[in-house]
C-alpha positions as CSV (number, residue, x, y, z in Angstrom):
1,X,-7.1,-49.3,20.1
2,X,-7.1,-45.9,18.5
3,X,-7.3,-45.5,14.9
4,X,-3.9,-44.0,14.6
5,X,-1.9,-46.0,16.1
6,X,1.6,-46.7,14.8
7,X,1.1,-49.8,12.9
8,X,-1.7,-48.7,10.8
9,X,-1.4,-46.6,7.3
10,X,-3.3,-43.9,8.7
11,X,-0.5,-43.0,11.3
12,X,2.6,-43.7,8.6
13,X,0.5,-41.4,5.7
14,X,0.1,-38.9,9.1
15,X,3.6,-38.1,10.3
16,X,6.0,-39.7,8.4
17,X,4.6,-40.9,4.8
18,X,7.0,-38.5,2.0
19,X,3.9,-38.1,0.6
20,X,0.4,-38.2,0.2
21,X,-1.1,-39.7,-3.3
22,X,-2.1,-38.6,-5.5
23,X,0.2,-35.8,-5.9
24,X,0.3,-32.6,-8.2
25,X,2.9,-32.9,-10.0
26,X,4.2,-29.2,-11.9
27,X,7.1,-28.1,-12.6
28,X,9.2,-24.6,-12.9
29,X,10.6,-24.3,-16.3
30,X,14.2,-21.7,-17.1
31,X,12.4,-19.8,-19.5
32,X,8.7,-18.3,-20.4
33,X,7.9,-21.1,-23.0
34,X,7.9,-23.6,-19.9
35,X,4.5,-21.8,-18.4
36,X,5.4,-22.1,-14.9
37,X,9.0,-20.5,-15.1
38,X,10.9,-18.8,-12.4
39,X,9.6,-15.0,-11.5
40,X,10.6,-14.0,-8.0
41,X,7.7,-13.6,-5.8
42,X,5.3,-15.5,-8.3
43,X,5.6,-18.7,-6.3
44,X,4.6,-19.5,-2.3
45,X,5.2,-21.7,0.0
46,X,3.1,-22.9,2.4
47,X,5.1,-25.8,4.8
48,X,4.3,-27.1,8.3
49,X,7.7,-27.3,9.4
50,X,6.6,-30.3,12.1
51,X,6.5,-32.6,8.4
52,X,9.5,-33.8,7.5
53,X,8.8,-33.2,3.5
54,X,8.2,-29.7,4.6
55,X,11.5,-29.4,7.1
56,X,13.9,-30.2,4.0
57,X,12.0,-27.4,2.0
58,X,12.2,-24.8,4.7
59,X,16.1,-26.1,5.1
60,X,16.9,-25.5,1.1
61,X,14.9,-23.0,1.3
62,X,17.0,-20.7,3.7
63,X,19.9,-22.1,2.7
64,X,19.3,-20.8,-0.8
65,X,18.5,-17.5,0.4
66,X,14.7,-17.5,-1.0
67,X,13.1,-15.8,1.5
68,X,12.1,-12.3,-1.0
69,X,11.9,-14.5,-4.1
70,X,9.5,-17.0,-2.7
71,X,7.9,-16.2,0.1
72,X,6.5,-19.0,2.6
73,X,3.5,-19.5,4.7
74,X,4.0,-21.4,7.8
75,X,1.1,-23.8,9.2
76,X,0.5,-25.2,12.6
77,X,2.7,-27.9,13.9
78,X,-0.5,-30.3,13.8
79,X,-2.7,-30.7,11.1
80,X,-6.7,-29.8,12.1
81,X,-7.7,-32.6,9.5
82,X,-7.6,-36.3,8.8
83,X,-4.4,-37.4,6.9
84,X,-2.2,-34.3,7.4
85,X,-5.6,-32.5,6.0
86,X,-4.8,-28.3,6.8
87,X,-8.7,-26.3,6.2
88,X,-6.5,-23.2,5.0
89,X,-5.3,-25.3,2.1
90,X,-8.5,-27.1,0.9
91,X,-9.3,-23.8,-1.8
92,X,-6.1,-24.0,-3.3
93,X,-6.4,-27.9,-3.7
94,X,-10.0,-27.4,-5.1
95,X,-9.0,-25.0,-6.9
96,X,-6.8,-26.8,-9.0
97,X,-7.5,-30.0,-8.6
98,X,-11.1,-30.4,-8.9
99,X,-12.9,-32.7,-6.3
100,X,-9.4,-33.4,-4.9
101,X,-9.6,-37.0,-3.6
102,X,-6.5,-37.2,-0.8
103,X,-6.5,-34.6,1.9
104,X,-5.1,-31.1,1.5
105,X,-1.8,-31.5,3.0
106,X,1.4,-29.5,2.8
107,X,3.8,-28.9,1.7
108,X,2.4,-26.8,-1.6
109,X,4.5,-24.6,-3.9
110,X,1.7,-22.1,-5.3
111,X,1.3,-20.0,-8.3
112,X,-0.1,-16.4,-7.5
113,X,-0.5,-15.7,-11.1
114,X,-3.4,-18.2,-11.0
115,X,-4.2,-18.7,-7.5
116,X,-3.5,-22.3,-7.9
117,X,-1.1,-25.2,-6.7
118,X,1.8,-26.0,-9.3
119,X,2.9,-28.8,-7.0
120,X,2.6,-31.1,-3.4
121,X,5.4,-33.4,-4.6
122,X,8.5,-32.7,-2.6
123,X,11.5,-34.2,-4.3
124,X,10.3,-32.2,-7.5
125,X,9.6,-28.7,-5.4
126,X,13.6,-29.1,-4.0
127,X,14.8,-29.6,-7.2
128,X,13.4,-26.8,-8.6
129,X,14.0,-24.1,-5.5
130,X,17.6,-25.6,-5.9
131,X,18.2,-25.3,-9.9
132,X,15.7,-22.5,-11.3
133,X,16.5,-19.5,-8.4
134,X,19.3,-17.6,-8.3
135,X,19.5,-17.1,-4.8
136,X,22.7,-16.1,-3.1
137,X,23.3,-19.8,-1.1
138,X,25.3,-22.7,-2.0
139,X,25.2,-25.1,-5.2
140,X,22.7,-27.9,-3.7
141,X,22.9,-30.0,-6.1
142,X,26.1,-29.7,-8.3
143,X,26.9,-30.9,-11.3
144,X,28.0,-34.6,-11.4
145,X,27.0,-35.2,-7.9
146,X,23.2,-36.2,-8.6
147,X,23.8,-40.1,-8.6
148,X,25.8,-39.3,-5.0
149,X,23.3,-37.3,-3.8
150,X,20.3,-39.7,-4.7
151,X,22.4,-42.3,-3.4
152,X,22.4,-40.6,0.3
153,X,18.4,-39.7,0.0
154,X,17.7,-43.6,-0.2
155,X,19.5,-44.2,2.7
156,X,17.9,-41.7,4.4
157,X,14.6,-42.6,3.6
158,X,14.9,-46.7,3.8
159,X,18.6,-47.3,5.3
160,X,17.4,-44.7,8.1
161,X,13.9,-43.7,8.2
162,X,11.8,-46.6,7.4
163,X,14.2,-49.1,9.0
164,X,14.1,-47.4,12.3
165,X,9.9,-47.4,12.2
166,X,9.6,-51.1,11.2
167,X,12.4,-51.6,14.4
168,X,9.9,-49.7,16.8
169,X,6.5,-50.6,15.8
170,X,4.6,-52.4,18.4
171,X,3.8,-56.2,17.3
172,X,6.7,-56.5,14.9
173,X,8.4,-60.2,15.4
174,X,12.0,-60.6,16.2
175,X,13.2,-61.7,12.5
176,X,11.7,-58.9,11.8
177,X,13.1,-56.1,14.1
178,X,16.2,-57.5,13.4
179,X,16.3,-57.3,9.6
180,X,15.1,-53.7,10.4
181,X,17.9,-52.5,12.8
182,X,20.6,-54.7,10.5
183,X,19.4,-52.3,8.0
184,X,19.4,-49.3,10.0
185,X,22.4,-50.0,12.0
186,X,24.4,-50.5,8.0
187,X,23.2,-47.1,7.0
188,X,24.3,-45.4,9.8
189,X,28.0,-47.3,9.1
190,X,28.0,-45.8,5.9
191,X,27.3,-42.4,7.0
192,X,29.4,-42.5,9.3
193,X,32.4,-43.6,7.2
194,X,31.7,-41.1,4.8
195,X,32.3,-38.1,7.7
196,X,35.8,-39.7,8.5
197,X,37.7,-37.0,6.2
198,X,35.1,-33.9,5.9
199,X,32.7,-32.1,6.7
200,X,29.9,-32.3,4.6
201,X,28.2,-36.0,3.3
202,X,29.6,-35.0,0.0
203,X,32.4,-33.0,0.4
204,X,33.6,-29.3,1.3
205,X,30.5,-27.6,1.0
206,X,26.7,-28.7,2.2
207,X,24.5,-30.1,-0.5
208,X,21.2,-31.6,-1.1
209,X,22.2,-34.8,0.1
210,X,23.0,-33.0,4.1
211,X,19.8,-31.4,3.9
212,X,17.8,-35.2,4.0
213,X,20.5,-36.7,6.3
214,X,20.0,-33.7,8.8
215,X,16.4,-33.9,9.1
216,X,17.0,-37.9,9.0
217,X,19.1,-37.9,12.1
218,X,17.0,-35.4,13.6
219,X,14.1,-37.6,13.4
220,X,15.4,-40.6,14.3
221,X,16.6,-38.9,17.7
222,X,13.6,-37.0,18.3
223,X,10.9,-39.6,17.5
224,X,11.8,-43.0,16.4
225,X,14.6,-43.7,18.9
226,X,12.6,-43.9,21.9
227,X,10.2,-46.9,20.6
228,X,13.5,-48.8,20.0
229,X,14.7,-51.7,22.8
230,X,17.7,-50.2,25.2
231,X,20.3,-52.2,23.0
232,X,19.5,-50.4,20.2
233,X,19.5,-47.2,21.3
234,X,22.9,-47.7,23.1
235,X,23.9,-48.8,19.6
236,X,22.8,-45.1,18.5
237,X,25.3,-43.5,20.4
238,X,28.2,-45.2,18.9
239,X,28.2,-42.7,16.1
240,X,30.3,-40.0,16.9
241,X,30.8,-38.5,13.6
242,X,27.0,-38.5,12.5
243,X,25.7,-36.9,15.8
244,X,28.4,-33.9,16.1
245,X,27.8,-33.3,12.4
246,X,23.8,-33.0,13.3
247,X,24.8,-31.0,15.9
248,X,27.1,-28.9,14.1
249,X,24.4,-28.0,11.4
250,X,21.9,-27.5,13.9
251,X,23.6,-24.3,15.6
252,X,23.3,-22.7,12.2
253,X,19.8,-20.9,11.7
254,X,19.7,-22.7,7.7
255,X,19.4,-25.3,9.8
256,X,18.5,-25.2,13.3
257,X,16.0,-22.3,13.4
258,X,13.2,-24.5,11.2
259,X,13.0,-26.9,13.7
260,X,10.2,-26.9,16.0
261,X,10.8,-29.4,18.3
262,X,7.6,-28.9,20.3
263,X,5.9,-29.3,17.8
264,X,7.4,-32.0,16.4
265,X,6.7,-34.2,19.6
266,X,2.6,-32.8,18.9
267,X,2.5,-33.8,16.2
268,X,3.7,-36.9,16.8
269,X,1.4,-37.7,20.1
270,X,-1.6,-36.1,18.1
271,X,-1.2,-38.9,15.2
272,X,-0.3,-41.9,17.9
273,X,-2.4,-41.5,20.6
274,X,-1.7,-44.9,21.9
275,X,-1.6,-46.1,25.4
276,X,1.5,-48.1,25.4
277,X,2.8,-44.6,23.6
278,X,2.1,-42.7,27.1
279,X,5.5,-43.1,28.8
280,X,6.9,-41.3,25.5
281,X,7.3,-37.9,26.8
282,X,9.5,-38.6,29.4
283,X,11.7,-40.7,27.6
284,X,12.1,-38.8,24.5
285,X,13.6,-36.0,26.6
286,X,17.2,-38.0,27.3
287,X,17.9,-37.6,23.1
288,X,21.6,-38.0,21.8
289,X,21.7,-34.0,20.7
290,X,20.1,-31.0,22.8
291,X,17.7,-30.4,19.9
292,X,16.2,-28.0,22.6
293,X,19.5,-25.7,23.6
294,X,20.6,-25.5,20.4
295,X,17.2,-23.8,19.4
296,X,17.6,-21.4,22.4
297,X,20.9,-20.6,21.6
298,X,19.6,-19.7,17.5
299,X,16.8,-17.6,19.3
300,X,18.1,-15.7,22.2
């Protein structure tokens, strides 16, 4: 059996780990006495938009308007390295982290001031495009809301995500894969609930929290529905709300335009290149949204 192949940690830490350890961890202060503080065009990005901690900065990132205040760098869809390793990024990780010992993945918020890498931790480099920049977007993350919003992340990340993976994994007993989709299927109940009455997971406007439920759904359509049992992914379809709000987002560019679905689905094969994964191709095509007409629509 390949090395990658979806039960092992080298596949999870691959595609769909948040990410890699040990990170670097910096932070952009509000004013000069923090060091790093917010200078527009100081900072980079450099974000494979096929990762999924890279798809929710490229999201906040356009959402927030950031394109002349921090400029981004895209990477191919598939890493040329071992663990999400990208060759282009190896200087900066030497650089400023000396004898680096994970691979040098993305994403990676950069200082050019000093040519180095202020952080590769995710959670920390949305907070601070959201609260140090004043771009001309939406309040991400308003006041009062940050228990709510970290409230949706979780069940993004374990309700949704990691539920959905254990469901699909090859090998996993029945206990098992139900516990997993009891988990999932609870999440998506709650999500779905939520949409009854507006619009957005929070409320009138989109926030932080629709950014990691958007790329959530997305994934779980694109790449982990097709390793579930026909049940299950009947059961996906009985969420109205949740997949015409994914589809709704994903017609605007903030949203729609960063994902590369092609890519997405090479990335995917190139870090599970499993025989009983073969068949995955043509099944994957017959998803709940047309990720792929909603992109042609944003691009014609």
């Amino acid at each position: 059996m390949p090395a990658t192949s979806p039960t092992s940690p080298t596949f999870t830490a691959t595609y769909l780990a948040t990410e890699p350890a040990p990170a670097i961890r910096g932070r952009i202060g509000g004013d000069a006495r923090s060091g790093h503080y917010a200078v527009p065009r100081r900072y980079g990005l450099h974000l494979s938009r096929t990762c999924p901690s890279c798809l929710r900065i490229a999201v906040t990132h356009s959402l927030l308007d950031l394109g002349r205040a921090v400029p981004v760098t895209l990477l191919p869809p598939v890493p040329d390295g071992p663990g999400g390793e990208y060759a282009a990024l190896r200087p900066l990780y030497e650089a400023s982290s000396h004898h680096h010992p994970g691979p040098a993945a993305a994403p990676v918020l950069t200082d050019s001031w000093t040519g180095r890498i202020v952080s590769t931790y995710s959670p920390d480099i949305l907070r601070d495009l959201a609260q140090r920049f004043g771009g001309g977007g939406p309040d991400l993350r308003p006041c009062g809301d940050e228990e709510a919003i970290e409230a949706v992340v979780l069940l993004c990340e374990s309700g949704i995500g990691e539920s959905a993976r254990r469901a699909g994994q090859p090998g996993t007993d029945a206990e098992a894969r139900d516990r997993a989709l009891g988990t999932l299927f609870a999440a998506l109940d709650s999500l779905e609930h939520r949409l009854a009455d507006r619009d957005y997971v929070l409320g009138g406007g989109p926030t932080a929290a629709d950014v990691h439920l958007w790329v959530a759904l997305a994934l779980l359509d694109i790449v982990d529905r097709p390793h579930l049992d026909t049940a299950a992914r009947r059961c996906l379809t009985h969420y109205p709300r949740l997949w015409a709000y994914a589809q709704r987002l994903a017609s605007h560019a903030d949203f729609g335009a960063h994902l590369d679905l092609e890519g997405v689905v090479r990335r995917y094969h190139a870090c599970c290149p499993c025989p009983e994964d073969a068949g995955t191709a043509e099944r994957i095509r017959g998803r709940i949204v047309d990720w792929a007409a909603l992109s042609r629509d944003l691009t014609a």
